[in-house]
N, C-alpha and C positions, 0 to 999 in steps of 0.2 A: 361253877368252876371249882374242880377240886384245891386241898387248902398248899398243895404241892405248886399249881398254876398261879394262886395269888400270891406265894413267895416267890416266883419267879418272876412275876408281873412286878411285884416292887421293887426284886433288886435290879431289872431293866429301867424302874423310873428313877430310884436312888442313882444308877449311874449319870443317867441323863441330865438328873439336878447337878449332881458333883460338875461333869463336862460343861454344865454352863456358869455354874462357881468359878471355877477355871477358866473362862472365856473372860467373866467377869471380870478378876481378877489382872487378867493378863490383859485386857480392853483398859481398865485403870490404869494400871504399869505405863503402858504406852501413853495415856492422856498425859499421864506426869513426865514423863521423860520428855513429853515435846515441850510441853507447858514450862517444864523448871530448867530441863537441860539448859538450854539456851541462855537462862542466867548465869550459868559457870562458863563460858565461855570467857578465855581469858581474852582482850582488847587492847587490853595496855600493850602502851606502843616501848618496847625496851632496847631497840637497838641506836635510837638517837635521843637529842636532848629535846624535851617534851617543853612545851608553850603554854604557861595557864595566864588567859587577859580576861580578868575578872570573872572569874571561876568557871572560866571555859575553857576545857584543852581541846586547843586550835593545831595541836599540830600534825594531825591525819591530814587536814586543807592546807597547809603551808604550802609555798611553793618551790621553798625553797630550804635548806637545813637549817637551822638557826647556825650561829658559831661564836665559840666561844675562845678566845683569843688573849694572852696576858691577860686578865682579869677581865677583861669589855666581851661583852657582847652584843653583837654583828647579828642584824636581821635585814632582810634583803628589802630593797627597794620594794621589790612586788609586795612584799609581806605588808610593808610598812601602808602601801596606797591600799590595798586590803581593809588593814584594820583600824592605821592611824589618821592618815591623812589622804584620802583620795586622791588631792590635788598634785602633790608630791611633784617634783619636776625636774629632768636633766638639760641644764641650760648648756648647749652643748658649746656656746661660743667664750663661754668664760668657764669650760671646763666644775661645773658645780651643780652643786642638787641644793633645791630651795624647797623647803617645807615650809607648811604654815599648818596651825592648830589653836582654835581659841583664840588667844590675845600675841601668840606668841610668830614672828617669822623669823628662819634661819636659813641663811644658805653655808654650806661648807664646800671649797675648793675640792677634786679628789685629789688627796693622798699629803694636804696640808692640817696639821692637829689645830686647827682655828676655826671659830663660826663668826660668821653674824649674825649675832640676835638682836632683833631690834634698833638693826641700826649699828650696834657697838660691836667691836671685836673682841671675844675673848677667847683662849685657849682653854683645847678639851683634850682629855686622853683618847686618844684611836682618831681614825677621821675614816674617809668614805675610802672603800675597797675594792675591786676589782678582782672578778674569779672568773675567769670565762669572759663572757656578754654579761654578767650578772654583776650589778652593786651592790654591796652591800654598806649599811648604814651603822657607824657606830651607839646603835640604841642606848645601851647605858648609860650613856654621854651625855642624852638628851632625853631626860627623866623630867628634868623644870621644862621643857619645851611642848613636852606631852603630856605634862602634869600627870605623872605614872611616881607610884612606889615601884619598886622594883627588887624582887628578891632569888637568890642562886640557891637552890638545894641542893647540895654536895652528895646527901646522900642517897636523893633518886633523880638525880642529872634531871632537875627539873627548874624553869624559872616563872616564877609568879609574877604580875603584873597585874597591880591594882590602880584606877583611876582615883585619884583624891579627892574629885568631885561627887564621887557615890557613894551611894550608902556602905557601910562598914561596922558589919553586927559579928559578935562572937560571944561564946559560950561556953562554959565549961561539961567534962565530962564525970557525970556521978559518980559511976567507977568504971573498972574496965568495961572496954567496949571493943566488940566490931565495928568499923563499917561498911558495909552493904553495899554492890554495884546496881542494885535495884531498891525499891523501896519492897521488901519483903525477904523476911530469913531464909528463902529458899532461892539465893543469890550468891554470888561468890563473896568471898573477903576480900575489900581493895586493901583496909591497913588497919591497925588497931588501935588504940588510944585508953592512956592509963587513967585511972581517977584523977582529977582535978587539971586532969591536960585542956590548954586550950584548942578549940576548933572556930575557924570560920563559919557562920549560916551564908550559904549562898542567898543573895536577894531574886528572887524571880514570884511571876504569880501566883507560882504554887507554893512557895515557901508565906508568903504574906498574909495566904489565909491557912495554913497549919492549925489545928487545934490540939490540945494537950490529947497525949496519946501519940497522935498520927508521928508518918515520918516527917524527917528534914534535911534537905540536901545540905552538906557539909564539906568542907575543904580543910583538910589536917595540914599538921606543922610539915609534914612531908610534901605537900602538895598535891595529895591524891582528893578527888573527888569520888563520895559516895553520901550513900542513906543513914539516919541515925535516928532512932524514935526521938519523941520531942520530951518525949517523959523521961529519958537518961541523960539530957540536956539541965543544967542548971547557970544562975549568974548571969544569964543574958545580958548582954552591955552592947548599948550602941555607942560606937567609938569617933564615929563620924556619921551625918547627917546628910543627905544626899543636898548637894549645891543647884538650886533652881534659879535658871535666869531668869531675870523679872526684866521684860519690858520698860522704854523710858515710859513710854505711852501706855495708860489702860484706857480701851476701849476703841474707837474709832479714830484714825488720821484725820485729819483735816487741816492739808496744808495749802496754803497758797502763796503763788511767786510772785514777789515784789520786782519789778522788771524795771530797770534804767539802765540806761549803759554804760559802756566801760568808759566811756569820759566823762561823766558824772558823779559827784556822791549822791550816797542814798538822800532820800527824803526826810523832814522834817518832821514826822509824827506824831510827836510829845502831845499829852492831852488828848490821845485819841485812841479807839479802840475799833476791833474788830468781831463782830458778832459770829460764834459758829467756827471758829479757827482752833486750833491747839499750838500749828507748824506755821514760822514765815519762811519763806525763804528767800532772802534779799539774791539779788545776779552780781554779791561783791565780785566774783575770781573768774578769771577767761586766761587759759594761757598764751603766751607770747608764740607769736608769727615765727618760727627757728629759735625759738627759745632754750630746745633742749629739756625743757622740764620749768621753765622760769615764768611764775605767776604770776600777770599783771592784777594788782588789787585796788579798788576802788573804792574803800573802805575808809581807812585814817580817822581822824576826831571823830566825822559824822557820824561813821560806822559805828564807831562803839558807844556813841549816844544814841544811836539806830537799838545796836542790842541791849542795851539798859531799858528803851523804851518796850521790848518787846521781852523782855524779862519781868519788868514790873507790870505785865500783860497776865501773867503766866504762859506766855508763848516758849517752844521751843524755839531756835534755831538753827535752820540748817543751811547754807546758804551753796547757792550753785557756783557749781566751778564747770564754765563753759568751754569746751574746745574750741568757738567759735568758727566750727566749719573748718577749721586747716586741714585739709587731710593727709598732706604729706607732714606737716609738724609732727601730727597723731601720731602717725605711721613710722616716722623716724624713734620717737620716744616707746612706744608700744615691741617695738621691734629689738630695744637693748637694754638688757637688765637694769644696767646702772641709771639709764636714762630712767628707767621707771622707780627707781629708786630715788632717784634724785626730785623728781616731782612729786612722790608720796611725803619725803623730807620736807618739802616745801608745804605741802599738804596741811600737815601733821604741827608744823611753824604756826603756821595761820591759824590751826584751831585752838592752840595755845595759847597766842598773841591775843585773840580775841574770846574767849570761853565760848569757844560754840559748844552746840549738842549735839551738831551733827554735821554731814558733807552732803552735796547732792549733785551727785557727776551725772553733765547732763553732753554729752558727750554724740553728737549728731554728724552726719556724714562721714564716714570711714570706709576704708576699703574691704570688701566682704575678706577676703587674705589673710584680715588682721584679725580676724571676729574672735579665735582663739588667743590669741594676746591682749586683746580688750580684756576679755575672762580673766588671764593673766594678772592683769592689773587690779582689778576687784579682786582678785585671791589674796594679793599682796597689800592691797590697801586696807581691806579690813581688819586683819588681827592687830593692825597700830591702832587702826580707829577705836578696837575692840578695847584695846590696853587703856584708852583715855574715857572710857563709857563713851563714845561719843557714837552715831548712829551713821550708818550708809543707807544711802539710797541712789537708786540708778535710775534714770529716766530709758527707756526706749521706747520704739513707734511699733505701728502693728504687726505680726508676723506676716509673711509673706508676699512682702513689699519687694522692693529696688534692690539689686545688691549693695549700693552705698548707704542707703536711707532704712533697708531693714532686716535684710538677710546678713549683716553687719554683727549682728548679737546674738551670741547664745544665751537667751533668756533661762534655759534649766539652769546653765550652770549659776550666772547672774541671780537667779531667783536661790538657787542652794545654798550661796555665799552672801550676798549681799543681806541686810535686816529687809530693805522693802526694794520694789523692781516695781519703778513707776509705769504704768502705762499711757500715755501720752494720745488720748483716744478721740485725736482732730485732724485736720486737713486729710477727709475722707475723699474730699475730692478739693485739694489743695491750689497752688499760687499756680503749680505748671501743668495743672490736670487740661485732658484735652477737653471733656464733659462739663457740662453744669451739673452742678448737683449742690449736695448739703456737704456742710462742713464735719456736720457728725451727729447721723441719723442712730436712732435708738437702736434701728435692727442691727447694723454694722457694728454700731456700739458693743452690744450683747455677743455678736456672733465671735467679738475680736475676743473678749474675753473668754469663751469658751476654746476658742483656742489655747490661749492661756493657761487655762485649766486643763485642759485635754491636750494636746497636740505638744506642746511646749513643757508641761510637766510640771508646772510653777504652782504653790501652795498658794490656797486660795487665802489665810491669812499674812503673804509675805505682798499681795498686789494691790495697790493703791490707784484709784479709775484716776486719770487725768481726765479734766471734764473746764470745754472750752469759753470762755465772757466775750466772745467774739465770732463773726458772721463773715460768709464774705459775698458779697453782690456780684451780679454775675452782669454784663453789661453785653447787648446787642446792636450793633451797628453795622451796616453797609457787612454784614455776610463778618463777619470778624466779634469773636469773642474772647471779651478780659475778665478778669476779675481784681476784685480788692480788700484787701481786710477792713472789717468795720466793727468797733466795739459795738458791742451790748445798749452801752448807754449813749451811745450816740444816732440808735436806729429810728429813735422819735424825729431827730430834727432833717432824715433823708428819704424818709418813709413817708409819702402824701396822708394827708388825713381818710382821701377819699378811697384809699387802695384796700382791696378786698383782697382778708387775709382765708384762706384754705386749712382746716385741719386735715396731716396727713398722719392718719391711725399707728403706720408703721414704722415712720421715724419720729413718732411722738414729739412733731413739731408746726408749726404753721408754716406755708408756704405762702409766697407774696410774689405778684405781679403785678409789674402798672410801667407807664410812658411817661418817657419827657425828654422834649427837644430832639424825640425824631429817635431817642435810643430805648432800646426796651430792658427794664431792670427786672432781676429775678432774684429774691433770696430767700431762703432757708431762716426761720426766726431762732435767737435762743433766748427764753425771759424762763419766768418762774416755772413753769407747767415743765418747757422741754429741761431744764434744770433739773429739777424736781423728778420727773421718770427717769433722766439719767444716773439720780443719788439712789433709787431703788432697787438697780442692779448690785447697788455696795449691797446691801443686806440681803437682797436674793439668792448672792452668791457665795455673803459671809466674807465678802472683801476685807483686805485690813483699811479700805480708808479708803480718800478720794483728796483728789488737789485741783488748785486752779488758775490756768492761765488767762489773765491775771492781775493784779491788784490794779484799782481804778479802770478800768474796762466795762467793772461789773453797774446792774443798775442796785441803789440800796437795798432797795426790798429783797434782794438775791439772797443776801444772809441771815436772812430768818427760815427763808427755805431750805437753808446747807445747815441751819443748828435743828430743827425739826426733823429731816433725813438723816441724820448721824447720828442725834441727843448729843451732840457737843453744845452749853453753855457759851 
């Protein structure tokens, strides 16, 4: 090739290199503009007043504007069941919204400047407001109800809300600074901050493993949320301490109900103990027939020599307050605020009068109509109980039962509100059942609680197995079948010696047949063994517990099998 064609040859390949410089180049450009653009995009919301609840701005999801009014501000009912209280509620026959949160309950009339909290009346500035279909609620008002700081930024129409019970770290700024809507310099600027300004550290899990260097999400005196190296951070202070509830109980429940009736006092128990227990629960409380809220109690001197004795135990307390089956009583008090208020007062008496540890609303036959006012009442019952440490527990029976006997209770909500939601896991085949069968076979057992856990939505630390000290025999005669309840410890002296008992694998129990006088007996066994596979679903499933109906029923050796299944002492 002449030296004229290899100068020609180069400057066509020199071009060609240039043209993909230039590809290059301009293929980069584009990576970056998609890549960083998108961090400049502005997001802040500026045409209304912006929402920060513990260094979230929530107020893109609002559903409604916040507002700000003489000095109060006004966040909507929806807002409030959003982020405050779920339960939140417009009683529509006494014209009021009743919240509850924590320890604390309030209702306020709308468009009266007065709450009640807890029982007492006091006056607030602003009260509940109407715009449209829409409520609004005077939030500021109710800062100790929420346990919220609460703070107005005048100068970017912004309000902060911090919960008291969490953590609360801050930090100073080295010296000036930006901060970053992303963790990286090629982000916008959300606000700036001078040497030795304070900032908030947001707590989340990526700030809690931060290493020097790295970034750190941050919330300014303005209320703006962004990024800030950790290395232009100095002074870190924790100002507050995140508040963890502690359990009465560690470790497994293990209650059982001390059963006598309402015309009785308790029993005499002094000098005596119970192996494998933590929880007693004596049946002092049943309410009155049209009582309106008014507790028959059957406690007195005895009673509180009952709970001296089971205090010097180291037993809790919780003792049942029974509806006794009224179901229009139920239904009447279920059905009207004050009525339920007035029986929580009563409630609330009692546990005072006597130091309990706790209540155990044991609350049976109801009309399914009412199952959302049942809830009701557990909303409302626990933040009092909450305020005196004392503990709830709710008894119900299996899902998908009777509409009086089980489709009665909202177990989620019950399970969400209440500390434990007994499960009551007997008369599988009960007093009016048309069958023979067992009282409460392992599989039914199991399968109930997987409803429980599945179906029903209930946390598998807030459910305590109820687990039964009683049989019931099934009798045949002349074409006609009864049955009857029989304790535990009385199956020796009805049971032939010469009766051939049956293991049945899958209700993890013995089955028993035999004759006399012409009638043929059938029952379902419960001693140590079916005990025993029934306490092993509490740890299979990571239960909070187990209880049992009920005291003196059982035979003795039962309770060395209920302290070895739980490790309760």
């Amino acid at each position: 090739m002449s030296r004229r064609g290899k100068r020609e040859a180069e400057k066509v390949k020199s071009k060609i290199f240039s043209k993909i410089i230039v590809v290059a180049i301009f293929l980069g450009l584009v990576f970056f503009v998609l890549k960083v653009t998108p961090n400049y995009v502005n997001t802040e919301i500026s045409d209304k007043t912006n929402l920060v609840i513990n260094n979230t701005n929530v107020t893109d999801v609002l559903k409604n504007d916040v507002i700000i009014e003489n000095g109060i501000i006004y966040i909507s009912e929806d807002d409030i069941q959003n982020f405050f209280d779920s339960h939140i509620y417009y009683d529509e026959k006494y014209n009021q919204v009743i919240t509850t949160y924590q320890s604390q309950i309030a209702s306020i009339v709308v468009g009266e400047n007065a709450m009640t909290n807890n029982g007492k009346k006091v006056n607030i500035s602003g009260t509940v407001i109407e715009r449209g279909d829409v409520r609004y609620i005077p939030f500021s008002s109710l800062k100790n109800i929420y346990n919220v700081e609460i703070n107005y930024i005048n100068s970017s129409d912004t309000i902060t809300v911090d919960s008291i019970d969490e953590k609360y770290v801050t930090a100073n700024s080295t010296e000036e600074n930006v901060i970053k809507s992303d963790p990286t310099y090629f982000s916008r600027t959300v606000d700036t901050v001078d040497a030795g300004e304070e900032v908030t550290i947001v707590q989340n899990d990526n700030n809690e493993n931060e290493q020097m260097g790295e970034w750190v999400e941050v919330r300014t005196d303005a209320g703006k949320l962004g990024y800030i190296k950790y290395e232009d951070l100095s002074a870190e202070t924790v100002k507050r301490e995140k508040i963890e509830e502690t359990k009465q109980i560690k470790g497994k429940i293990s209650m059982v109900w001390d059963y006598f009736t309402e015309y009785v006092y308790p029993p005499d128990r002094s000098g005596t103990d119970i192996q494998g227990i933590n929880v007693i629960s004596p049946t002092f409380f049943t309410l009155i027939d049209e009582g309106k809220g008014k507790i028959n109690q059957n406690a007195g001197e005895e009673g509180k020599r009952y709970i001296d004795w089971a205090h010097s135990n180291g037993y809790k307390v919780w003792p049942s307050l029974s509806n006794n089956s009224y179901i229009d009583t139920t239904s009447e008090i279920l059905n009207d605020y004050n009525l339920r208020q007035h029986l929580i007062s009563n409630i609330i008496s009692l546990v005072k009068e006597y130091n309990l540890d706790g209540i155990n609303i044991d609350f049976e036959y109801m009309y399914e109509k009412d199952k959302d006012l049942f809830s009701r009442f557990i909303i409302e019952l626990e933040p009092r109980l909450h305020e005196l440490g004392a503990v709830l527990s709710v008894d119900v029976t299996a899902p998908d039962g009777s509409p009086e006997w089980s489709l009665c209770y909202d177990r989620y909500i019950i399970g969400q509100v209440a500390d434990y939601i007994v499960f009551m896991a007997y008369d599988q085949n009960g007093a009016y059942s048309e069958e023979e069968g067992t009282n409460a076979g392992y599989d039914w057992v199991e399968a109930n609680i997987e409803k429980f856990l599945g179906q029903e939505g209930v946390e598998p630390d807030k459910l305590i197995l109820g687990v039964p000290f009683y049989v019931r025999v099934w009798k045949e005669k002349d074409g006609e079948i009864t049955n009857s309840a029989v304790n535990m410890n009385d199956l020796d002296d009805i049971i032939p010696n010469n009766a051939k008992k049956v293991w049945v694998d899958s209700l993890k129990q013995y089955y028993v047949e035999y004759e006399k006088d012409g009638t043929l007996y059938k029952t379902w066994l419960e001693d140590e063994e079916s005990i025993k596979a029934k306490l092993s679903l509490v740890q299979k499933y990571n239960l909070a517990g187990a209880s049992y109906w009920a005291k003196d029923r059982e035979t003795e050796s039962i309770w060395s099998v209920i302290s070895q299944a739980l490790g309760v002492d």
